[in-house]
Legacy VTK file of the C-alpha trace (Angstrom):
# vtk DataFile Version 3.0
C-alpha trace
ASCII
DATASET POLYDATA
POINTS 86 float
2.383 -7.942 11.678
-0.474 -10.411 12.700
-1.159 -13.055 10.173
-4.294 -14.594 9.733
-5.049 -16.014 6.674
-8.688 -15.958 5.291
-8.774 -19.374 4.013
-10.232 -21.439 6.752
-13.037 -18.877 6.791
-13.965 -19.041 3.067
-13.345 -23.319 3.753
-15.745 -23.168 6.686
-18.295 -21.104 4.913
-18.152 -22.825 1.199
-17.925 -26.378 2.684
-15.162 -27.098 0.541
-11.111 -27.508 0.977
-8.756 -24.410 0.444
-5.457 -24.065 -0.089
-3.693 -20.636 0.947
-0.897 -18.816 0.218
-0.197 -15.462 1.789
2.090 -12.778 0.200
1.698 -10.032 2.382
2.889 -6.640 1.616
3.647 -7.805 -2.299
2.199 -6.064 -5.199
1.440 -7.525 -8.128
4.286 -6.351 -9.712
6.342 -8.318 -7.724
3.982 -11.314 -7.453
4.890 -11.246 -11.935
8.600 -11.538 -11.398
8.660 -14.336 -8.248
5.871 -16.856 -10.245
8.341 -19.387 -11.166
10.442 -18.982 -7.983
10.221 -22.462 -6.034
11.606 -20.233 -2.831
10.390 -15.952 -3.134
9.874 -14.134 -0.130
10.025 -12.845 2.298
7.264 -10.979 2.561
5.916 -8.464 4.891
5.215 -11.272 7.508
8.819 -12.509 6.869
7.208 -16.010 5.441
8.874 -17.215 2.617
6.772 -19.765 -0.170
6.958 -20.499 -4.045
5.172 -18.436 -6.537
2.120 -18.693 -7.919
3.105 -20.244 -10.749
4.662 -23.194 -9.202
2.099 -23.264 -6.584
-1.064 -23.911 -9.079
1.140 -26.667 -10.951
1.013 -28.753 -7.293
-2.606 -29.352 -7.693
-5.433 -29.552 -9.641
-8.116 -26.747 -8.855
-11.458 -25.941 -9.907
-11.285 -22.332 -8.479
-8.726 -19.315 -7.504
-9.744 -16.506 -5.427
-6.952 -14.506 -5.811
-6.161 -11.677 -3.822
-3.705 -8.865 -5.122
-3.627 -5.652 -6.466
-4.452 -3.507 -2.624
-0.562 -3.042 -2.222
-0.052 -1.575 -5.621
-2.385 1.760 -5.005
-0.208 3.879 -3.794
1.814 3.675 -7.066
-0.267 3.124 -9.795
-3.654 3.806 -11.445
-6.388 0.896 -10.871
-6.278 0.537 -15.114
-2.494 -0.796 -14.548
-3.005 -2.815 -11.841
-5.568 -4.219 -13.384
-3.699 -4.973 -16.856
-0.878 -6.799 -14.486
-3.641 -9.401 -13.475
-4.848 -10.143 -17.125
LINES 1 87
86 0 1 2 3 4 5 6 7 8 9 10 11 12 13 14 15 16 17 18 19 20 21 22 23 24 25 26 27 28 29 30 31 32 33 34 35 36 37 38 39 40 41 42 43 44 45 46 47 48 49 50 51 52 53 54 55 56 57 58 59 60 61 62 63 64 65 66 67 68 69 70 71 72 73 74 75 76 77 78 79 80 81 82 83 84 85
């Protein structure tokens, strides 16, 4: 797979600094069980980072654009996915 994160984009556009993490291929099932994990992965790109909950406890932020929920269509309704993000 070709990686290219959408970060510097949104940076370039907003003016402001992002940070990005890419967990390609994951759905948000799976995004639930690795948040504590200081090492999860790999995913579909074979890159391996924390999860998201150790990743937001690195910084301080103002604002999280978070992407997920894509992978999980082809196994469950849009009302579960949706619960999983709440």
């Amino acid at each position: 797979l070709n990686f290219a994160p959408w970060a510097p984009t949104l940076a370039e556009a907003l003016g402001v600094p992002c940070d990005h993490v890419g967990m390609s291929g994951w759905t948000t099932t799976q995004m639930l069980q690795q948040m504590d994990s200081a090492n999860a992965g790999p995913d579909a790109c074979d890159q391996h980072h924390p999860g998201l909950g150790v990743l937001l406890g690195r910084a301080v932020y103002t604002h999280v654009v978070l992407m997920a929920g894509t992978n999980d269509l082809g196994e469950a309704a849009a009302a579960e996915i949706a619960a999983r993000l709440r």
